[in-house]
KOLBATOR-122892 format. One line per 3 residues: number of its first residue (from 0); their letters; for each residue x negated, y, z of N, C-alpha, C. Coordinates in Angstrom, 1 decimal. Example, Ala and Ser with C-alpha at 12.3 -4.5 7.8 and 13.67 -1.06 7.14 Angstrom:
# residues 2
0 = as = -13.2 -5.7 7.8 -12.3 -4.5 7.8 -13.2 -3.3 7.8  -12.8 -2.2 7.1 -13.7 -1.1 7.1 -12.9 0.0 7.9
***
This chain:
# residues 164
0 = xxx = 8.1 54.8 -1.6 9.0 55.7 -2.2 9.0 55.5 -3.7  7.8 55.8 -4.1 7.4 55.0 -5.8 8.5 54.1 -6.3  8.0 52.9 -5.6 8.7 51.9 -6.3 10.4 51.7 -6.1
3 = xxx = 10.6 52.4 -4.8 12.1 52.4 -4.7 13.1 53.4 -6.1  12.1 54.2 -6.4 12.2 55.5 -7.7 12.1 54.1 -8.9  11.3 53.6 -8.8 11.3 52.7 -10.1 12.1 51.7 -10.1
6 = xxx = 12.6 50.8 -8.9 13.6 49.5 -8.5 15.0 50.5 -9.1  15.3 51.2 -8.5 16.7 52.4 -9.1 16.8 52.6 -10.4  15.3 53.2 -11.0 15.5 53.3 -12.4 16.1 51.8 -13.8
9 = xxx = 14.9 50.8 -13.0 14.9 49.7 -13.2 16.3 49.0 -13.4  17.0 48.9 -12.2 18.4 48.5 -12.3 19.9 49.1 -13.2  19.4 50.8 -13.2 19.9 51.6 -14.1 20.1 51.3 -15.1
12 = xxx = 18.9 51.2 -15.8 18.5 50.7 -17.0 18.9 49.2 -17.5  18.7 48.5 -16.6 19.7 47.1 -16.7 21.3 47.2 -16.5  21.5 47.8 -15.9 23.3 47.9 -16.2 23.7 48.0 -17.4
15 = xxx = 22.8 49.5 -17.7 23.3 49.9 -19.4 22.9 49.0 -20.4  21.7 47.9 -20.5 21.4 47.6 -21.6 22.7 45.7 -21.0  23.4 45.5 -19.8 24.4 44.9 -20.0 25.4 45.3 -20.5
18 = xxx = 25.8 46.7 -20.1 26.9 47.0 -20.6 26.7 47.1 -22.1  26.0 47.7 -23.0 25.7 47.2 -24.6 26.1 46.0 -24.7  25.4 45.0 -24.4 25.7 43.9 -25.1 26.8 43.1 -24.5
21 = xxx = 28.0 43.9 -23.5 28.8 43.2 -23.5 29.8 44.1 -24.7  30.1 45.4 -24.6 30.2 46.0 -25.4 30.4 45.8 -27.1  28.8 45.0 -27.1 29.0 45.6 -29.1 29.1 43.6 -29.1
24 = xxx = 28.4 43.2 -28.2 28.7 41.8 -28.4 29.2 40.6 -27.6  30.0 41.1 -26.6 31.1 40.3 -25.6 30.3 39.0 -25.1  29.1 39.6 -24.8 27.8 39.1 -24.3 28.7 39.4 -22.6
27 = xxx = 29.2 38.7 -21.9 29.4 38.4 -20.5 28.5 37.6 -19.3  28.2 37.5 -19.8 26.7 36.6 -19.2 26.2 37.6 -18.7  25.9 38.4 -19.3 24.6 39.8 -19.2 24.8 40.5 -17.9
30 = xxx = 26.3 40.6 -17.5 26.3 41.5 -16.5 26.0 40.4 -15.4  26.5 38.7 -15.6 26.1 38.0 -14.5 24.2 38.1 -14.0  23.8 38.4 -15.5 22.4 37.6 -15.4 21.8 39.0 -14.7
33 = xxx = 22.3 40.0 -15.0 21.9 41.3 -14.6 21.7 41.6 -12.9  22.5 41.0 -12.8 23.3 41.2 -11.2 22.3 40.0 -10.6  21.9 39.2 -11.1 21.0 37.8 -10.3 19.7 38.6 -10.3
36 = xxx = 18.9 39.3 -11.6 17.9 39.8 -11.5 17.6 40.8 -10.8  18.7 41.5 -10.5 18.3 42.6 -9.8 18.9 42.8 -8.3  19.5 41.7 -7.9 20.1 41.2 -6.7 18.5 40.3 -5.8
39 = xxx = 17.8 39.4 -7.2 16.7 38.6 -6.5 15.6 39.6 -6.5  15.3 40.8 -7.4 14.4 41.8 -6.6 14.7 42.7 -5.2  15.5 42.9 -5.2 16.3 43.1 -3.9 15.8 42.5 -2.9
42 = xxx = 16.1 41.7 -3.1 15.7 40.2 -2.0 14.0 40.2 -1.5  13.3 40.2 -2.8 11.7 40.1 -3.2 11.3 41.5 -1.9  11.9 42.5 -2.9 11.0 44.2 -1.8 11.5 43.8 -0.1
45 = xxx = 12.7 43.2 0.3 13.0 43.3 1.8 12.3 42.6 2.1  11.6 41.5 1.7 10.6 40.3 2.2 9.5 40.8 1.7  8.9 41.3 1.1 7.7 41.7 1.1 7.2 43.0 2.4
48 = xxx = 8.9 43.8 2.6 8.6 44.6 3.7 8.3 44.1 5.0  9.1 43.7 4.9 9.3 43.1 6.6 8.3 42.6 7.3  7.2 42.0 7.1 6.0 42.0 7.9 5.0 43.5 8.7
51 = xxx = 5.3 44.2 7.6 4.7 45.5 7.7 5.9 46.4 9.0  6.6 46.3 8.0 8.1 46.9 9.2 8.0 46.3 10.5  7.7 45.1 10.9 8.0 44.8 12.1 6.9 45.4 13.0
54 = xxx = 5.4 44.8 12.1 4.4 45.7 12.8 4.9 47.1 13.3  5.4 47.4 12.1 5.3 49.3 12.8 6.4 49.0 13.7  7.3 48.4 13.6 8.3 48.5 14.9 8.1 48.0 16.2
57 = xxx = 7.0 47.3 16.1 6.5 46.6 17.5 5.2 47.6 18.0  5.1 48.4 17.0 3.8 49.4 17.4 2.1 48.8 17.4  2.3 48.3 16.6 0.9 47.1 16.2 -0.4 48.0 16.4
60 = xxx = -1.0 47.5 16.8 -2.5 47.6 16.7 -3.6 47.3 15.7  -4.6 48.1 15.6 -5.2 47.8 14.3 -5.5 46.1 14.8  -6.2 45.6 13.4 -6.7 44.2 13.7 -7.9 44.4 14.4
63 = xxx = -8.7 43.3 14.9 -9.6 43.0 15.7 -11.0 43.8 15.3  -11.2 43.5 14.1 -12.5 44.3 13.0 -12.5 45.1 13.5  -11.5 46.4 13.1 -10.5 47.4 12.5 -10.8 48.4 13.6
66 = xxx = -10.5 47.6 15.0 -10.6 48.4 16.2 -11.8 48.7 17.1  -12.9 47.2 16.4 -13.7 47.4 16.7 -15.0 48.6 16.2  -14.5 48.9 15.0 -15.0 49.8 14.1 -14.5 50.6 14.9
69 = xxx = -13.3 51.4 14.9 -12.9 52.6 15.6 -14.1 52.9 16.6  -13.7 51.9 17.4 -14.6 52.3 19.1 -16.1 52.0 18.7  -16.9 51.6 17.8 -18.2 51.5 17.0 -18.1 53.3 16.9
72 = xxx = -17.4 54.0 16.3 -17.7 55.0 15.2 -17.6 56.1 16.2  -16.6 55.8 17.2 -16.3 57.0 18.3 -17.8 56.8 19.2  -18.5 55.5 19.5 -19.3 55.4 20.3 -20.7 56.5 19.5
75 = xxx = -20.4 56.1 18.2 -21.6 56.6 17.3 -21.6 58.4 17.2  -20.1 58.7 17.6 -20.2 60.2 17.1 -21.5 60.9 17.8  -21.4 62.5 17.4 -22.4 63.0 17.9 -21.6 63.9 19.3
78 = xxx = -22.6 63.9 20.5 -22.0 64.0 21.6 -21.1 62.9 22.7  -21.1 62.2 22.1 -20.6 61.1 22.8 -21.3 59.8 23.8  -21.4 59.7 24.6 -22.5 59.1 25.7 -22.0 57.5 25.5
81 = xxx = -20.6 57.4 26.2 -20.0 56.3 26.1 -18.2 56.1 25.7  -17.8 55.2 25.4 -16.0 55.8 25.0 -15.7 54.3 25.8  -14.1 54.0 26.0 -13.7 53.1 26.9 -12.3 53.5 26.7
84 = xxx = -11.0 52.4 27.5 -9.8 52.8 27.2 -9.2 53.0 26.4  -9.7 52.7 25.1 -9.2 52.7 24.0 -7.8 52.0 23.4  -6.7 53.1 23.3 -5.8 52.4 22.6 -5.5 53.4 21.3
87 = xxx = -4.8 52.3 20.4 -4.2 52.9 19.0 -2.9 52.3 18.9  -2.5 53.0 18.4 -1.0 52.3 17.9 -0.4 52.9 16.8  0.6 52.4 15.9 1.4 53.4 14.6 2.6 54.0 15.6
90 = xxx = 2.7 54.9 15.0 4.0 56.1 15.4 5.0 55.7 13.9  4.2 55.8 13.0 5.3 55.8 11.8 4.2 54.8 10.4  5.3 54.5 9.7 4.4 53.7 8.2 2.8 54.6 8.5
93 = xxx = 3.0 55.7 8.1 1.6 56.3 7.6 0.6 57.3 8.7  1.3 57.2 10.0 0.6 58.1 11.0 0.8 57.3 12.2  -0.8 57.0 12.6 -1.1 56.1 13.6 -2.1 57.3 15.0
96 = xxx = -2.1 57.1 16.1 -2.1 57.7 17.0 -3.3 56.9 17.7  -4.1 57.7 18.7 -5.6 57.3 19.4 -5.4 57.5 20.8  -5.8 57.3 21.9 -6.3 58.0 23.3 -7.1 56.9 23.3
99 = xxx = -8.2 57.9 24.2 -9.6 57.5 24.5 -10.2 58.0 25.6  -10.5 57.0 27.0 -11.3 58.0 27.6 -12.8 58.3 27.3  -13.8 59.6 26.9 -15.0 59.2 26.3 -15.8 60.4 27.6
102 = xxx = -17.0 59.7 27.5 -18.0 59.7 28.7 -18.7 60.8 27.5  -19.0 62.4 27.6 -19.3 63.1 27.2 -20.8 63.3 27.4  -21.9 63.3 26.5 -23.3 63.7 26.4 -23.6 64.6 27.6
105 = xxx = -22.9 66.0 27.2 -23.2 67.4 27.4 -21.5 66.8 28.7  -22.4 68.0 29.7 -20.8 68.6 30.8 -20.7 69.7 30.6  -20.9 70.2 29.6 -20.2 71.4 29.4 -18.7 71.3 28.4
108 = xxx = -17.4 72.2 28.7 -16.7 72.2 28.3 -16.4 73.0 26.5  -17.6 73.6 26.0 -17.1 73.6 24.8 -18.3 72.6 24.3  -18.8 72.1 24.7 -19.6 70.9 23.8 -18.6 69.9 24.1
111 = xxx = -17.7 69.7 25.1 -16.8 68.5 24.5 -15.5 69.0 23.7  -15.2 70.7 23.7 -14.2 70.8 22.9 -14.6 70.4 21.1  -16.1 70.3 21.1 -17.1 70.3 19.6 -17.0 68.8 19.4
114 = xxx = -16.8 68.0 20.2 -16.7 66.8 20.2 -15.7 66.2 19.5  -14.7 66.4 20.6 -13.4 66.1 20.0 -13.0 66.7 18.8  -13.6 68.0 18.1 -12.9 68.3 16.8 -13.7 67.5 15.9
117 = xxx = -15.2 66.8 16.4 -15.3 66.2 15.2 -15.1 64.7 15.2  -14.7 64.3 16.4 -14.5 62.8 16.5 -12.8 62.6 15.9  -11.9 64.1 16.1 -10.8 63.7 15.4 -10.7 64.0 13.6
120 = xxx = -11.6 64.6 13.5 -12.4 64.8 11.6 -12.1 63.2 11.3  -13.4 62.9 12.5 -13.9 61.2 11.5 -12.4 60.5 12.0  -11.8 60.4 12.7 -10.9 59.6 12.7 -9.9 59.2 12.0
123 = xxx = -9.4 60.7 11.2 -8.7 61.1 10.5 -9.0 60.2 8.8  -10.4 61.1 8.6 -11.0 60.7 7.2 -11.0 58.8 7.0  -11.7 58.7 8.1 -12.4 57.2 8.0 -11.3 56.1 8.3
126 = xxx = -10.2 56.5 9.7 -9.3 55.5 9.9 -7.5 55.7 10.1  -7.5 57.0 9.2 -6.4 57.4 9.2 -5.7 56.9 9.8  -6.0 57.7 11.3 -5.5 57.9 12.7 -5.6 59.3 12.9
129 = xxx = -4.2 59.7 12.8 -3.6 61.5 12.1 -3.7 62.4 13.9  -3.1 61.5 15.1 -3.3 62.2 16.0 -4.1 61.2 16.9  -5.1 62.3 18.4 -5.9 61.5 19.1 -6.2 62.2 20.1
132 = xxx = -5.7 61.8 21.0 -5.9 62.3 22.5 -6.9 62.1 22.9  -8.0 62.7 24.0 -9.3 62.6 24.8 -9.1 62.3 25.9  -9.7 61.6 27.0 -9.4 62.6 28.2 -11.1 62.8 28.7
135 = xxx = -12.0 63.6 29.3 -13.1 63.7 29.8 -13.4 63.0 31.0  -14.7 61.8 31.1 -14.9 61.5 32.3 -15.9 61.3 32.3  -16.7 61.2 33.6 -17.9 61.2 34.2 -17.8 59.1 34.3
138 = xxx = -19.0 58.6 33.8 -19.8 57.1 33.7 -19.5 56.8 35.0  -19.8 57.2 36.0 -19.4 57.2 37.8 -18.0 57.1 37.9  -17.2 57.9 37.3 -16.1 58.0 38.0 -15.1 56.9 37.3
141 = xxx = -15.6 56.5 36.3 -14.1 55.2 35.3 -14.2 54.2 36.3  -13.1 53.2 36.0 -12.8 52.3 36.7 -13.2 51.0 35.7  -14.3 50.3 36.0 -14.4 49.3 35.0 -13.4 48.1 34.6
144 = xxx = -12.1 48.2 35.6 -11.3 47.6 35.2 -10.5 48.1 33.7  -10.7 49.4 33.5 -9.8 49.9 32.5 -10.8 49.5 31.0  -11.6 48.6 31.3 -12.6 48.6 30.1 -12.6 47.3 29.7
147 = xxx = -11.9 47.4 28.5 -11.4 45.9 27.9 -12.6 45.0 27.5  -12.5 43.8 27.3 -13.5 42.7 28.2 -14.1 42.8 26.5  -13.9 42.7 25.4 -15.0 42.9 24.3 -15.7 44.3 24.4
150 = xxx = -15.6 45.1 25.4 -16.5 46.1 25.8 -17.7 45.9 27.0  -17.1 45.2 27.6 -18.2 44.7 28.8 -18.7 43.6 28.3  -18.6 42.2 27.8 -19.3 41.1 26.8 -18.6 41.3 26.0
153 = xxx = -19.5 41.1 24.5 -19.3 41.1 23.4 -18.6 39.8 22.7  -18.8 38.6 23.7 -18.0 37.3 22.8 -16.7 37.0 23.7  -16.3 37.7 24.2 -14.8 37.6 24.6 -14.0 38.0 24.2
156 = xxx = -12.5 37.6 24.1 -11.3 37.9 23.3 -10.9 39.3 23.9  -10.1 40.0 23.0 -9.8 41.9 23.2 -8.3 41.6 23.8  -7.8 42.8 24.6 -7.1 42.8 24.7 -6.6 44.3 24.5
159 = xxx = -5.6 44.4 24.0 -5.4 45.7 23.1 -3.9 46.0 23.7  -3.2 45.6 24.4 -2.0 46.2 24.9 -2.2 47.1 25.4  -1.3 48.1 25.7 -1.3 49.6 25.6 -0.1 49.4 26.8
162 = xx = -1.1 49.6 28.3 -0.3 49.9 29.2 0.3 51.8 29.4  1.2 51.7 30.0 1.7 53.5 30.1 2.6 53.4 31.5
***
């Protein structure tokens, strides 16, 4: 938003300092040269967007590190036994979204409601990921298929698609 406030002012400001010098000095050029400069920034911000834009429009996933940190830090919280089924994805530029199935310490239900408020704290702070779903399950009852293969060995490739 910044810079779109400043690309506007920017061009503003180049109109009028063409129009002066065609003005006081039938300087014609100015408005050509004006219109290339601020036609090729133009050009510059859509291409500098567009990688980022596509991610968000294809619903990208953090990178490899990124994710693996996530499910590192959820594994680490306090209360937490084991986590699994992990997906994330962006909803918008700046609010990215969690579900997780996590294998709870405690079976009792307000030690995993304590859980979840603080695993969505750190989520929030550490990997601004704004919302994050839970769901509660018993180590017995997951299906080891739903547990992506850099979770079961460590040197195999991730697979991060987000079935629904």
């Amino acid at each position: 938003m910044f810079l779109h406030n400043v690309s506007d002012a920017l061009a503003s400001a180049g109109v009028i300092v063409a129009g002066v010098l065609i003005l006081r000095y039938e300087l014609y050029i100015a408005d050509l040269t004006i219109t290339v400069v601020i036609g090729d920034f133009v050009i510059w911000q859509g291409v500098t967007l567009l990688p980022r834009t596509v991610r968000l429009l294809m619903g990208a996933v953090p990178d490899e590190s990124e994710f693996d940190r996530i499910v590192s830090d959820l594994r680490d919280a306090e209360g937490v036994a084991d986590v699994h089924h992990v997906q994330v994805w962006s909803i918008s530029e700046h609010y990215r979204a969690l579900e997780a199935h996590v294998v709870p310490a405690e079976s009792s239900l307000q030690a995993f409601e304590d859980v979840k408020a603080r695993a969505r704290g750190m989520l929030e702070t550490q990997h601004a990921i704004a919302h994050a779903t839970f769901e509660a399950c018993l180590a017995a009852d997951c299906d080891p298929d739903m547990i992506p293969d850099h979770q079961v060995e460590k040197n195999h490739h991730h697979d991060h698609d987000r079935d629904h």
